[in-house]
C-alpha positions as CSV (number, residue, x, y, z in Angstrom):
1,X,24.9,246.4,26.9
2,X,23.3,243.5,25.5
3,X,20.7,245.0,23.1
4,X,21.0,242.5,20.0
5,X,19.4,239.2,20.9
6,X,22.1,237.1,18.3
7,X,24.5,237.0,20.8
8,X,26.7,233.9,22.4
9,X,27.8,235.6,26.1
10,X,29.7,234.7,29.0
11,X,29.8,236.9,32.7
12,X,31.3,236.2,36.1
13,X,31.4,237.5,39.3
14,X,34.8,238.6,41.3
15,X,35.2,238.2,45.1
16,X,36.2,240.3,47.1
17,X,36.0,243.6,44.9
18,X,34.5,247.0,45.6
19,X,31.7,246.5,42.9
20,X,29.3,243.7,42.1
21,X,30.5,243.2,38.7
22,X,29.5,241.1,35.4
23,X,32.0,241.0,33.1
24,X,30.6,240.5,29.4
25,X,31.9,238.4,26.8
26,X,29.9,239.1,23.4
27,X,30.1,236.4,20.1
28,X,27.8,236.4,17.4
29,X,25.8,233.3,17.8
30,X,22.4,232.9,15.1
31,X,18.5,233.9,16.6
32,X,17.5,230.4,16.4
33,X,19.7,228.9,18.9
34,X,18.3,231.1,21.5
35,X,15.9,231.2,24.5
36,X,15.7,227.9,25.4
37,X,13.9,227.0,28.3
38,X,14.6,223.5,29.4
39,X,17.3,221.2,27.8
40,X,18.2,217.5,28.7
41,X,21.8,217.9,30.2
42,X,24.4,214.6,30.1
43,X,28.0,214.7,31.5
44,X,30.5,212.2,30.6
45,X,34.4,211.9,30.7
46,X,35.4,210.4,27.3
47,X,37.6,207.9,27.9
48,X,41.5,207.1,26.0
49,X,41.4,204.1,25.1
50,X,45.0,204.4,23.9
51,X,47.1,205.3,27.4
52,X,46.4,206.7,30.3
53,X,43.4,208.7,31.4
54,X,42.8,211.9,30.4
55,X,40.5,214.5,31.8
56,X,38.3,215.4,28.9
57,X,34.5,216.2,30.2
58,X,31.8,216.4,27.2
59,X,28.3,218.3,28.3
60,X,25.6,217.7,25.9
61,X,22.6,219.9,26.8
62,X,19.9,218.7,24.3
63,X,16.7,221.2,23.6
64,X,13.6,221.2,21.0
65,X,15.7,222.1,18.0
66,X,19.3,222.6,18.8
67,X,22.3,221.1,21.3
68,X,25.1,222.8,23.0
69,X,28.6,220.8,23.4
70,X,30.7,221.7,26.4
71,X,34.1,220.5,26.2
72,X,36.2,221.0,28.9
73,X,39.3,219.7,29.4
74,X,43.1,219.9,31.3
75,X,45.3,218.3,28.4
76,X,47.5,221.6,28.9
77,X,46.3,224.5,29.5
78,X,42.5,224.4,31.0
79,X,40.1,224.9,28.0
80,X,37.0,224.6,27.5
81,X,35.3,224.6,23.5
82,X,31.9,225.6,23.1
83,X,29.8,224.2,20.4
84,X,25.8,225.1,19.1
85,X,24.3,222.8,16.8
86,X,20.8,223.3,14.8
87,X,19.7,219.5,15.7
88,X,19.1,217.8,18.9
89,X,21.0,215.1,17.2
90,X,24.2,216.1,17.1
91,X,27.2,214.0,18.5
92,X,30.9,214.5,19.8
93,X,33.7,212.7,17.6
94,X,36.9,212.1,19.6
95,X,40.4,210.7,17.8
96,X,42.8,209.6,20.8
97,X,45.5,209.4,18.5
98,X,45.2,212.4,16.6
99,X,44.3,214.5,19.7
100,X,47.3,213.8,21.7
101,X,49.6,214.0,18.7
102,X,51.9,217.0,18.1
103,X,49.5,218.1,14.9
104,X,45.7,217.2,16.9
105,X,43.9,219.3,14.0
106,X,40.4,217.2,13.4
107,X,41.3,215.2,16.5
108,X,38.1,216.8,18.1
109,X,34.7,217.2,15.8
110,X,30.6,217.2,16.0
111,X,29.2,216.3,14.0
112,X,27.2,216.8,11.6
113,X,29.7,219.3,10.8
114,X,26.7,221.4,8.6
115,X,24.6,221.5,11.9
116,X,27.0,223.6,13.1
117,X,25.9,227.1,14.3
118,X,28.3,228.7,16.5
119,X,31.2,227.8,18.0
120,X,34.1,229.2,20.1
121,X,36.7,228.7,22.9
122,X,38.1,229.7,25.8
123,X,41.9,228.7,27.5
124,X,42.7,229.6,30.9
125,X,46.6,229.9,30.3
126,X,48.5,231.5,33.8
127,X,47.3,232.2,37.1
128,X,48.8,236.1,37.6
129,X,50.0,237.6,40.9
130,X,50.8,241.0,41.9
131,X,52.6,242.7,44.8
132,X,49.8,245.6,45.9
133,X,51.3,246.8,48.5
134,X,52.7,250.4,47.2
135,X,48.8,250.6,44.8
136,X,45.8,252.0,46.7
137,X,43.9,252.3,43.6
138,X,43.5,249.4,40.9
139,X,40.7,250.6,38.9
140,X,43.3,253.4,38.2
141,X,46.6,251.9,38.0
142,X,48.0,248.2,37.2
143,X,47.5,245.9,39.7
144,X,50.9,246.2,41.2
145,X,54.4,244.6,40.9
146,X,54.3,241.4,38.8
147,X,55.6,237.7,40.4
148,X,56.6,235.2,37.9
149,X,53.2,233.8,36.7
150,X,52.2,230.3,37.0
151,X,51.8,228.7,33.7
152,X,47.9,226.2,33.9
153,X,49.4,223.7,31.5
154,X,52.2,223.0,33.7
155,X,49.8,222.3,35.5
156,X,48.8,218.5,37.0
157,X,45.6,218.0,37.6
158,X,43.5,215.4,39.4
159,X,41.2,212.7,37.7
160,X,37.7,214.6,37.6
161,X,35.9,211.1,37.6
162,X,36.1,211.0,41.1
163,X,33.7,214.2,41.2
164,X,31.6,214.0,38.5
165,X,28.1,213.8,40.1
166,X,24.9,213.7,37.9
167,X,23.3,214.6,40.5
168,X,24.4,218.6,40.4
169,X,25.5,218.2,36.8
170,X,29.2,219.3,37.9
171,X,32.4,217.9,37.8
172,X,35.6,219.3,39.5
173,X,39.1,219.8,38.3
174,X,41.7,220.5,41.3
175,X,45.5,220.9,40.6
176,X,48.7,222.3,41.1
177,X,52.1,223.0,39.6
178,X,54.2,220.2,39.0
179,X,57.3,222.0,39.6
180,X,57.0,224.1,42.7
181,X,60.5,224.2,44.1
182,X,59.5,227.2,47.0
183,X,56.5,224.6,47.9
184,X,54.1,227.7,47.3
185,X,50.8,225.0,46.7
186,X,52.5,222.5,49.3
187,X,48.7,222.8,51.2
188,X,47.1,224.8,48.3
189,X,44.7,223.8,45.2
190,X,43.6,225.7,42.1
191,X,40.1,224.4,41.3
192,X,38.0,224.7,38.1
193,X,34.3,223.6,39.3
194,X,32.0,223.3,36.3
195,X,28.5,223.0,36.7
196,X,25.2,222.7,33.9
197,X,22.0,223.4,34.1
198,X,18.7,222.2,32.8
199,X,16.3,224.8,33.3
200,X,16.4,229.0,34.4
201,X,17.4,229.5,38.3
202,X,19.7,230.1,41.3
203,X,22.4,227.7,42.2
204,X,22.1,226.8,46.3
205,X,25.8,228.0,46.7
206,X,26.8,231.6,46.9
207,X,27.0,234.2,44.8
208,X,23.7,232.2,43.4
209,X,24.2,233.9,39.6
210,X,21.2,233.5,37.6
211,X,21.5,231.0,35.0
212,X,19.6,229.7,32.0
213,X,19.0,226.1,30.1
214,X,22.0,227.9,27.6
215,X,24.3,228.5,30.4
216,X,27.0,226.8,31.9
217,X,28.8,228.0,35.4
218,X,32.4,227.7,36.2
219,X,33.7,228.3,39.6
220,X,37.4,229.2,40.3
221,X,39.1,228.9,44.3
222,X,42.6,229.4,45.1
223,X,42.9,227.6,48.5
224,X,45.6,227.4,50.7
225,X,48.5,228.5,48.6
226,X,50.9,230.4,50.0
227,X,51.5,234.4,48.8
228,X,54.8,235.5,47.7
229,X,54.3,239.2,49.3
230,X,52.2,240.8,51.8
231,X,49.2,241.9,49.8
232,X,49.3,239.6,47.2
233,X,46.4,240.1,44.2
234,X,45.9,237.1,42.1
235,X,44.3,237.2,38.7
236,X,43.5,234.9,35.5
237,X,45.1,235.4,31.8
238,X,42.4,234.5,29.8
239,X,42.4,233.7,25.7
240,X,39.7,233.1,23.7
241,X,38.8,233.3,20.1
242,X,38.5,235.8,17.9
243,X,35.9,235.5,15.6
244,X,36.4,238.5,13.2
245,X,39.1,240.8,13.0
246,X,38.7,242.3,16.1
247,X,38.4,240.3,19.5
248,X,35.0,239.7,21.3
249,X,34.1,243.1,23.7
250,X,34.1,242.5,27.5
251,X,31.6,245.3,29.0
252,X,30.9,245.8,32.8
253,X,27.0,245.6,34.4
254,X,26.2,246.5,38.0
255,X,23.1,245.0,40.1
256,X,21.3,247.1,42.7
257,X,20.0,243.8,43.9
258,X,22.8,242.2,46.3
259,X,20.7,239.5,48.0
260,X,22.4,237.2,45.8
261,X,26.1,238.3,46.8
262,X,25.8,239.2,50.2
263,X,29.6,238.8,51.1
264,X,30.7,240.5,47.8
265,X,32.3,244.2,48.2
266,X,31.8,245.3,44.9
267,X,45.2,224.0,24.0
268,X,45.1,221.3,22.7
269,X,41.2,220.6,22.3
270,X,41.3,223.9,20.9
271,X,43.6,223.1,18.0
272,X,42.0,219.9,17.4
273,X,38.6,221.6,16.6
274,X,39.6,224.7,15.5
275,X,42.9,223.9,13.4
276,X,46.0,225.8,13.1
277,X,44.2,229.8,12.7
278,X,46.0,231.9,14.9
279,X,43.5,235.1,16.2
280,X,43.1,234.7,19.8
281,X,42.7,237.9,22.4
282,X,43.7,237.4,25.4
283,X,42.7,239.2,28.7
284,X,43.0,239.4,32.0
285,X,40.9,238.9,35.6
286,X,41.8,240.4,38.7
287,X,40.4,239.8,41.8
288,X,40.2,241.5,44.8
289,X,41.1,245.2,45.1
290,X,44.5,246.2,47.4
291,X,42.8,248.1,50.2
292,X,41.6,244.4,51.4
293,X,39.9,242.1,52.7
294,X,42.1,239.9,50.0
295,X,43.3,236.7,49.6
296,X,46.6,237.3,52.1
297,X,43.0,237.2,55.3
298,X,42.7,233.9,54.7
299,X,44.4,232.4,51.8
300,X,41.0,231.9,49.7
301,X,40.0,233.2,46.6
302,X,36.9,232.7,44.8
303,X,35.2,233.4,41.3
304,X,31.9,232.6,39.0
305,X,31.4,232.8,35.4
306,X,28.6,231.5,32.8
307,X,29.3,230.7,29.8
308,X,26.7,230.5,27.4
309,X,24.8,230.6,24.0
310,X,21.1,233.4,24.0
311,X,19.7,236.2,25.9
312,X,22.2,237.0,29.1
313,X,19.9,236.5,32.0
314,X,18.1,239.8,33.4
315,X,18.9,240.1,37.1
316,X,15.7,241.4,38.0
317,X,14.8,242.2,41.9
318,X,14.5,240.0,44.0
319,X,11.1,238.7,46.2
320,X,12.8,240.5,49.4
321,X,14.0,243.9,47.9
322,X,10.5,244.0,46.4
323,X,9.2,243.7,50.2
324,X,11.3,246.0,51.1
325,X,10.9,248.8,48.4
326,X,7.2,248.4,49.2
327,X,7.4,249.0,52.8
328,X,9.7,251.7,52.0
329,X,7.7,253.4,49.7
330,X,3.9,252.0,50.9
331,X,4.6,253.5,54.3
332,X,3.9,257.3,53.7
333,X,1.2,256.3,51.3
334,X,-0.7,254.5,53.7
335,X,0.6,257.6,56.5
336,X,-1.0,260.0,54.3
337,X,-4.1,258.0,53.4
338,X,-4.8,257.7,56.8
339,X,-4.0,261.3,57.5
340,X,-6.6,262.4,55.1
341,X,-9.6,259.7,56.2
342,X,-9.1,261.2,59.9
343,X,-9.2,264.7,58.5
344,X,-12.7,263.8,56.1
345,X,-14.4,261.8,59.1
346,X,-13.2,264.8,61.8
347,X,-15.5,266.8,59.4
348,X,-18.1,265.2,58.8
349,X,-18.6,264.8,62.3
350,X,-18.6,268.3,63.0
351,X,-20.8,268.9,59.8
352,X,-23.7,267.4,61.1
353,X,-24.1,269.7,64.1
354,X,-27.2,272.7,63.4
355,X,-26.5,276.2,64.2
356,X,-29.2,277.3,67.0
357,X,-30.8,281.2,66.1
């Protein structure tokens, strides 16, 4: 699924769904980026010196020989532009003026430009929902009837300086339409939680995905926003990059190993650094599956990605399925071994008895 090692990725997990699933999204990205292990992360919200303030969070995650550059950011659309360099000196350039202009091409660089290594993007464009309540089978059929979709960039969004915290390395963005005439988010949020990492581990929180130095997690939760049917399904359009002619693969990956997920039932910045090219794919996330639990139990919705540059982290087994398969498997091995010492001491005891003529 991940056999060549010169890859960028990105995976995330769905809640509720029938399967513990990775989703799989495959660039090229060059062999000396990758593996590693620590990296010295920084978060800061680049400030507009020009108006207003604008929610535009830069992650630098410095290693030995290369950085990674984050950008995340809600002018529009949610987006988020990721960036390997081949130097651990390599610095974010930000143009207020050209970036919020109509043509924000160059308005967003690092630099040096020729340390460059790998670069792409993704755009969170429309929060989907479905009517499910006639589909009893999703993996095999569309998700249901389609509802008007809500459209992220018109969007407003809080200011994510309040919930930076270095701390944890994340930051929060929280919004809601601006126009919402049926009061559908009257006492509901979407929020984007994004989160770095310094080293390989497990988050605290649940579903606890693995991560790496080259990873970054994003956490998604509808709260509290009010379904327009019964059995509402709510999904993500997602667009992102194109790096050849064909669009980047996105391959499924199960885990035997559910300690991790116990309650899981299996742009402008982009213009600005990319220019005016035009080959984007876009796809889409559902969540949830129509038989239920969903999100019309208790109007919450939750979801983890990572996106990163390397080698996908193996989910191996856990400490406590490695007790357990032991126990399950040591058990008749010690049964039998046991079995066979009573057997070899039950005859020697009876072999050292003489026969009497």
């Amino acid at each position: 699924m991940c056999g060549s090692v010169e890859r960028g990725w990105g995976w995330g997990h769905c809640a509720p769904s029938p399967l513990l699933l990775w989703t799989l999204l495959l660039f090229a990205a060059p062999f000396g980026l990758l593996g590693e292990k620590t990296r010295q992360v920084s978060l800061e919200i680049i400030p507009n010196w020009l108006g207003p303030l604008q929610n535009l969070l830069h992650i630098r995650a410095v290693g030995t020989n290369s950085t990674l550059h984050y950008v995340w950011s809600s002018l529009g659309p949610l987006a988020v532009v990721l960036v390997a360099t081949n130097t651990p000196h390599s610095t974010l350039s930000v143009n207020w003026s050209r970036l919020l202009s109509p043509e924000p091409d160059g308005g967003l660089m690092v630099l040096p430009k020729d340390s460059i290594e790998f670069s792409s993007a993704l755009v969170f464009t429309r929060l989907l929902e479905f009517d499910s309540t006639n589909v009893s089978d999703t993996a095999a059929k569309p998700p249901g009837r389609p509802y008007p979709p809500y459209s992220l960039a018109d969007f407003s969004w809080n200011n994510i300086t309040a919930s930076l915290d270095p701390a944890t390395l994340s930051a929060t963005f929280q919004g809601h339409p601006m126009n919402d005439p049926t009061r559908t988010f009257a006492n509901g949020s979407l929020t984007f939680r994004v989160q770095a990492f310094s080293r390989s581990s497990r988050p605290a929180q649940l579903p606890r995905l693995l991560h790496t130095a080259d990873s970054c997690q994003l956490e998604v939760a509808l709260v509290g926003a009010s379904p327009r049917g019964n059995r509402s399904l709510f999904g993500l359009e997602v667009v992102t990059l194109g790096q050849g002619p064909d669009c980047p693969s996105m391959q499924e990956q199960h885990s035997i190993d559910d300690e991790y997920a116990p309650a899981v039932f299996q742009s402008p910045i982009v213009r600005a650094f990319f220019g005016s090219q035009n080959n984007f794919c876009a796809f889409n996330l559902t969540f949830g599956a129509s038989t239920g639990p969903g999100y019309w139990d208790q109007h919450y919705l939750s979801w983890s990605m990572l996106l990163g540059v390397g080698f996908p982290p193996v989910d191996g087994l856990s400490p406590l399925v490695l007790g357990i398969m032991a126990v399950a498997l040591g058990a008749p091995g010690l049964m039998l071994l046991g079995g066979g010492l009573v057997l070899l001491l039950h005859h020697k005891k009876y072999s050292e008895y003489q026969s009497i003529n």
